[in-house]
C-alpha positions in Angstrom: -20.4 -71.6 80.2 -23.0 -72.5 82.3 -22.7 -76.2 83.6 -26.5 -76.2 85.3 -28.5 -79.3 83.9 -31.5 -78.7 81.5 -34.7 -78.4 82.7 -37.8 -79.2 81.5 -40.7 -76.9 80.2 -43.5 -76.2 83.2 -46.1 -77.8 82.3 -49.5 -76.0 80.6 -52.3 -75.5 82.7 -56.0 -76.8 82.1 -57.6 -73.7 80.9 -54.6 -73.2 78.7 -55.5 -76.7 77.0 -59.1 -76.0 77.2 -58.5 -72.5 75.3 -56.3 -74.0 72.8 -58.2 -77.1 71.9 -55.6 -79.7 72.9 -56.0 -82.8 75.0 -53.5 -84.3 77.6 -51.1 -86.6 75.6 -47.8 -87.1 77.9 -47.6 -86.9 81.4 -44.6 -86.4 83.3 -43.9 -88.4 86.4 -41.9 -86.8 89.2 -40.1 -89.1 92.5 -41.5 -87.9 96.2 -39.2 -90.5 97.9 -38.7 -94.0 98.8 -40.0 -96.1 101.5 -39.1 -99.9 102.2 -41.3 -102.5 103.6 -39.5 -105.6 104.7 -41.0 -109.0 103.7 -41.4 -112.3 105.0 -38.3 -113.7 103.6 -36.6 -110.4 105.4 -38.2 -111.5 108.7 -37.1 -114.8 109.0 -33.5 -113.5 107.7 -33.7 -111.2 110.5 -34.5 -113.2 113.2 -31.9 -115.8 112.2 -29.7 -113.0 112.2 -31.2 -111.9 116.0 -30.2 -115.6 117.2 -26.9 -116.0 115.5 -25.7 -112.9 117.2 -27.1 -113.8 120.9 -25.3 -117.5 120.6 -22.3 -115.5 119.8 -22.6 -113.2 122.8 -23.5 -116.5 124.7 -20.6 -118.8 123.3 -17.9 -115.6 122.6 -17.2 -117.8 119.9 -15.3 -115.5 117.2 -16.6 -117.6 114.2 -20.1 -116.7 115.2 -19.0 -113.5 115.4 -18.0 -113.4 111.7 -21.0 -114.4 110.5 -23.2 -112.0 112.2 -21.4 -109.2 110.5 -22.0 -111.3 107.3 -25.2 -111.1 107.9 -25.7 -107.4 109.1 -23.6 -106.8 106.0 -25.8 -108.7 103.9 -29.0 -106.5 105.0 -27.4 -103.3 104.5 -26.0 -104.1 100.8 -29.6 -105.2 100.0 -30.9 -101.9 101.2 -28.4 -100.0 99.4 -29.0 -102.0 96.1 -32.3 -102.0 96.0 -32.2 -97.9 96.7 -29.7 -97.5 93.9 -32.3 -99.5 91.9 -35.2 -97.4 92.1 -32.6 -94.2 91.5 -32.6 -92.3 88.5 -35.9 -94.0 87.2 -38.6 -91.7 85.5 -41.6 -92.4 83.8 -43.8 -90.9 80.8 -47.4 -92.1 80.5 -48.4 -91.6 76.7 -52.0 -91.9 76.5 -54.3 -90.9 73.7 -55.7 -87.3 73.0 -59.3 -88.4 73.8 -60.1 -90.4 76.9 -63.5 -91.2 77.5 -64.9 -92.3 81.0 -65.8 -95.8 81.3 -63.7 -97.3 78.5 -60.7 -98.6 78.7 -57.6 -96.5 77.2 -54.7 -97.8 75.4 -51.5 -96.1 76.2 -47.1 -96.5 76.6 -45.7 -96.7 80.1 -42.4 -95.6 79.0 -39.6 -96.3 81.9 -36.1 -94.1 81.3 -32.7 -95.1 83.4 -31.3 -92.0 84.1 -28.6 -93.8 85.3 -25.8 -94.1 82.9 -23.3 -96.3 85.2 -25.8 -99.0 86.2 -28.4 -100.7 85.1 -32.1 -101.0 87.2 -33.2 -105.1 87.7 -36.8 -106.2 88.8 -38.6 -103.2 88.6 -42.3 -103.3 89.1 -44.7 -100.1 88.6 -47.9 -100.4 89.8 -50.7 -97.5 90.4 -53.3 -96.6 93.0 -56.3 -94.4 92.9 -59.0 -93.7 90.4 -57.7 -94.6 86.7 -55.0 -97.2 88.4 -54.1 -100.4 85.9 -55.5 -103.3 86.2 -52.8 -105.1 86.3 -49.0 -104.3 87.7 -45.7 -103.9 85.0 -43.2 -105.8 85.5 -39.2 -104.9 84.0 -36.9 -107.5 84.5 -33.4 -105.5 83.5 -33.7 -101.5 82.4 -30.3 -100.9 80.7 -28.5 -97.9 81.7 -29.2 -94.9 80.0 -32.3 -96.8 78.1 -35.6 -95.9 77.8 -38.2 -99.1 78.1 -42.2 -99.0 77.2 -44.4 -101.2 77.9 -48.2 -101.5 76.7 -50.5 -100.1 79.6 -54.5 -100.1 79.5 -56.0 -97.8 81.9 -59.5 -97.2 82.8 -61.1 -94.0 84.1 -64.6 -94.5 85.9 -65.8 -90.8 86.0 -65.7 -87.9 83.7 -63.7 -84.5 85.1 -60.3 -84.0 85.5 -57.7 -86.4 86.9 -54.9 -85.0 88.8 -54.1 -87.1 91.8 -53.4 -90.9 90.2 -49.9 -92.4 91.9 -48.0 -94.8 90.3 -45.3 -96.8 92.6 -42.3 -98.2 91.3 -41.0 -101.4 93.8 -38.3 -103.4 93.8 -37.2 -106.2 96.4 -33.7 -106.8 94.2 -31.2 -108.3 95.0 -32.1 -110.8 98.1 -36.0 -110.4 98.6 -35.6 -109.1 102.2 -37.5 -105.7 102.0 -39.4 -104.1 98.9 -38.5 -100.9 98.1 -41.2 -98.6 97.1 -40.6 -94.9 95.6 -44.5 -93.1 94.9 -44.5 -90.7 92.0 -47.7 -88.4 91.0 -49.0 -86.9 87.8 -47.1 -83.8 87.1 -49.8 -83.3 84.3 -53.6 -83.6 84.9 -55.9 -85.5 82.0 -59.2 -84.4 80.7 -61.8 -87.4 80.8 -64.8 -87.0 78.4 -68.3 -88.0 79.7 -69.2 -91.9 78.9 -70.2 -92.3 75.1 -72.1 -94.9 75.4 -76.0 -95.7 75.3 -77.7 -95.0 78.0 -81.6 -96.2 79.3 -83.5 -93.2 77.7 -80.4 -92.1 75.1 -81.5 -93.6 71.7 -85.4 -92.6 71.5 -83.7 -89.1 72.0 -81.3 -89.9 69.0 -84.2 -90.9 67.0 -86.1 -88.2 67.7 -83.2 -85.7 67.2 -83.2 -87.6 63.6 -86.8 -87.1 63.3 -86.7 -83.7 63.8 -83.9 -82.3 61.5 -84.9 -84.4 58.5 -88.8 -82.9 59.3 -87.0 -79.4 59.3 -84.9 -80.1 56.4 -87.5 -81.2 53.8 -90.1 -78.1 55.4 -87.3 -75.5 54.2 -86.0 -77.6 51.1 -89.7 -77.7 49.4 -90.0 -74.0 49.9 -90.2 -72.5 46.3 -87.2 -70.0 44.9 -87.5 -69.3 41.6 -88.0 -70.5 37.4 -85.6 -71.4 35.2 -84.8 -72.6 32.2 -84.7 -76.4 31.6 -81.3 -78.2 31.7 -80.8 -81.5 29.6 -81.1 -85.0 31.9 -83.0 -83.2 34.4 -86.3 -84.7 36.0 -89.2 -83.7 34.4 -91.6 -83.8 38.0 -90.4 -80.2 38.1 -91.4 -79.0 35.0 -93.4 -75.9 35.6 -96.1 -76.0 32.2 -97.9 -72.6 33.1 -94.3 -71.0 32.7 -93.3 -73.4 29.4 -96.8 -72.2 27.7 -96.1 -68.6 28.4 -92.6 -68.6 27.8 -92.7 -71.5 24.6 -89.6 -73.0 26.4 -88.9 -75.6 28.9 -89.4 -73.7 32.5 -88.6 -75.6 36.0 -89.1 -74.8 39.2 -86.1 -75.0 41.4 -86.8 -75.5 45.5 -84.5 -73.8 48.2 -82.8 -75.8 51.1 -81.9 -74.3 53.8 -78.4 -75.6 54.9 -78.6 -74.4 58.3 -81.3 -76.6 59.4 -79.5 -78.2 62.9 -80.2 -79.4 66.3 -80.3 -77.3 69.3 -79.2 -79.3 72.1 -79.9 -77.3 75.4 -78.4 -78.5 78.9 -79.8 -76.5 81.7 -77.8 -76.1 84.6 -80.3 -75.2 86.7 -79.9 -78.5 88.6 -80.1 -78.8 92.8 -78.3 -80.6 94.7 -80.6 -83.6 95.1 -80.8 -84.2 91.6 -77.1 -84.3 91.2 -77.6 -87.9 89.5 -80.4 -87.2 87.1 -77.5 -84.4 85.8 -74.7 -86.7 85.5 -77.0 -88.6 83.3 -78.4 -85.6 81.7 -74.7 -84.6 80.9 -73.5 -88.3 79.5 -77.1 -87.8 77.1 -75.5 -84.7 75.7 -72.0 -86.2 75.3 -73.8 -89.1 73.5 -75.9 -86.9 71.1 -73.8 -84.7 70.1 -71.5 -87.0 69.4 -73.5 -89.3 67.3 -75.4 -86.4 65.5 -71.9 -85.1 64.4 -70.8 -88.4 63.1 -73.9 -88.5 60.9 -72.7 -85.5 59.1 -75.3 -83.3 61.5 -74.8 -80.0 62.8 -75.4 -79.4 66.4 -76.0 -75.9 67.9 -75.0 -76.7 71.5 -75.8 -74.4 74.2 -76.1 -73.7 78.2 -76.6 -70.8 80.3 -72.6 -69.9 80.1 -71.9 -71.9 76.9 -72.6 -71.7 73.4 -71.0 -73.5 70.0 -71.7 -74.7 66.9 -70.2 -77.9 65.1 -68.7 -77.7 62.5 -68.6 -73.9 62.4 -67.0 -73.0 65.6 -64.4 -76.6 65.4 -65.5 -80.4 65.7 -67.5 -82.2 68.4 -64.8 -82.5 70.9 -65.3 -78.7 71.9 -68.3 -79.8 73.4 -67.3 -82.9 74.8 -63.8 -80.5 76.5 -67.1 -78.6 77.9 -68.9 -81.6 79.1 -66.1 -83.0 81.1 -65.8 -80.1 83.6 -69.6 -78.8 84.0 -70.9 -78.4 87.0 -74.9 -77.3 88.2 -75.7 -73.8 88.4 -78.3 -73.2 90.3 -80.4 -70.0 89.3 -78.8 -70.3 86.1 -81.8 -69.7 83.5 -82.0 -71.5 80.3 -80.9 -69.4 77.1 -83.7 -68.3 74.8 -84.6 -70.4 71.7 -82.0 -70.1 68.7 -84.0 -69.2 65.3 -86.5 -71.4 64.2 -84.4 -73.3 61.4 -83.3 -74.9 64.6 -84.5 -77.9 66.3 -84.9 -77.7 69.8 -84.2 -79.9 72.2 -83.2 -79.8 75.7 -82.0 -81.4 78.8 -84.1 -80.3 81.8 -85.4 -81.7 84.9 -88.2 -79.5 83.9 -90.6 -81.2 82.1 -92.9 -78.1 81.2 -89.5 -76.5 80.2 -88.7 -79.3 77.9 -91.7 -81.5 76.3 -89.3 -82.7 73.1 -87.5 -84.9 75.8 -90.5 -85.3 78.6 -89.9 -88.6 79.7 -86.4 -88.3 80.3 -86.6 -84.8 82.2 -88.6 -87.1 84.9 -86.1 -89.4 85.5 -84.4 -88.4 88.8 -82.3 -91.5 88.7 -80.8 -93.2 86.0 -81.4 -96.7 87.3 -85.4 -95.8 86.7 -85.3 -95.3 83.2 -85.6 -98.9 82.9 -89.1 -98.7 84.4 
């Protein structure tokens, strides 16, 4: 029988999320060691400690004596405590399947005693880096054995992927003297969408966008398909009287619409270095009008120079905004040729005469001027 301990799953990589459509929902949290940091309390313990032990060397006084090992034995109990404290914790981050930059993101710090002979007192967790919490958890008592959660909210300031976040449990149980810290890192990486919300520039797009698939829409749907007979209840504007007089029956003309009248939204990637900040806000624009075309009940044809999907066909909007999170310029990447012309074309450039639908913002270099 084989007496080894379980082990858990390795963990799926990026492009094996990005191929299968699923976001980042748990994340694993793995110990990298402890390291303690005496405090002031500590100090002042250890210098009363220092002078305690020379009076005794000065005085050979045996009850001086005594209490310097009390003390020395004090300091190494609180070291060993506070170690056995921080043992045996792990912690799972639950956080939702969609995180989008620049919003703050609900989530579970769950805590888990592996411990099954002692409990864990005055645990704090706190994080550094980019996406860190705002504010540090605190655990009074976690039960031996127990698993604890506590609400978190996270905020992630950029869009790509985030693999480098440390979270620090501390402790300074049982006396206060030294705070023990033991790091942990993200064993699993989480994919941050590009910000969703209005931008300088981003809703004269939207309208436009709007302007231009309802323009489409009614060109194809008045084009003419065929006569029928009449129906009962049905409007008599389409009547067709040349047909009714020939035929000595009701005749109507019926109209086809085209249902494939869409938007195609074009992100060139042909992007230099120097403009690195006009494409960061030419990649939120995309994230913001696919996203809101979709919700409308549009259908977006979204395409680059190594990309290409349709929503709904291909799957919903967050295949592009997976895509979005990770692009990066390509220079001497051309733009794609135009889609059929039941489309409606609109494109992301920094060239102007490459895009006139969206002109004004294919100047902007800089965000911040598109409030000039």
């Amino acid at each position: 029988m084989d007496s080894r301990p379980p082990t858990r799953p390795a963990a799926p990589s990026l492009a094996q999320r990005l191929r299968s459509g699923a976001s980042p929902v748990f994340a694993y949290l793995t110990e990298l060691g402890s390291r303690q940091q005496i405090t002031r309390a500590g100090l002042l313990f250890s210098l009363a400690c220092t002078l305690v032990g020379f009076a005794a060397f000065a005085s050979a006084n045996n009850l001086l004596f005594l209490v310097v090992a009390a003390m020395l034995g004090t300091l190494l109990v609180s070291g060993f405590v506070s170690r056995l404290t921080l043992a045996g914790l792990e912690l799972e981050l639950e956080l939702p399947q969609s995180i989008v930059s620049g919003r703050p993101v609900l989530g579970r710090a769950v805590v888990i005693n592996a411990k099954h002979w002692m409990p864990s007192f005055s645990v704090h967790l706190v994080a550094t880096g980019e996406g860190s919490l705002p504010t540090p958890l605190y655990f009074p008592i976690l039960g031996s054995g127990k698993r604890t959660s506590a609400p978190v909210e996270m905020l992630f300031p950029h869009r790509g992927v985030y693999n480098g976040s440390r979270f620090v449990f501390s402790t300074s149980f049982p006396f206060g003297f030294a705070e023990r810290r033991m790091p942990v890192n993200l064993r699993h990486d989480f994919l941050v969408y590009p910000p969703l919300d209005p931008q300088a520039g981003f809703e004269p797009l939207l309208a436009s966008a709007f302007e231009g698939i309802e323009a489409r829409t009614r060109g194809l749907g008045a084009d003419f398909h065929h006569i029928r007979p009449y129906q009962a209840f049905e409007s008599i504007r389409h009547v067709d009287w040349r047909a009714t007089a020939h035929t000595g029956d009701l005749q109507v003309r019926e109209f086809a619409r085209d249902d494939d009248a869409a938007l195609e939204l074009v992100l060139d990637l042909d992007v230099s270095r120097e403009q690195s900040a006009w494409f960061e806000w030419a990649v939120a624009c995309a994230a913001y009008l696919s996203y809101r075309l979709t919700e409308r009940g549009a259908r977006v044809h979204f395409r680059t120079a190594n990309f290409e999907t349709q929503v709904p066909r291909d799957g919903d909007v967050h295949r592009i905004l997976r895509y979005l999170a990770v692009v990066d310029r390509d220079e001497g990447r051309k733009l794609p040729p135009p889609s059929p012309a039941h489309f409606h074309r609109l494109v992301l450039s920094p060239d102007a005469a490459t895009a006139p639908v969206c002109e004004t913002p294919s100047k902007i270099s800089d965000p911040a001027q598109a409030d000039s």
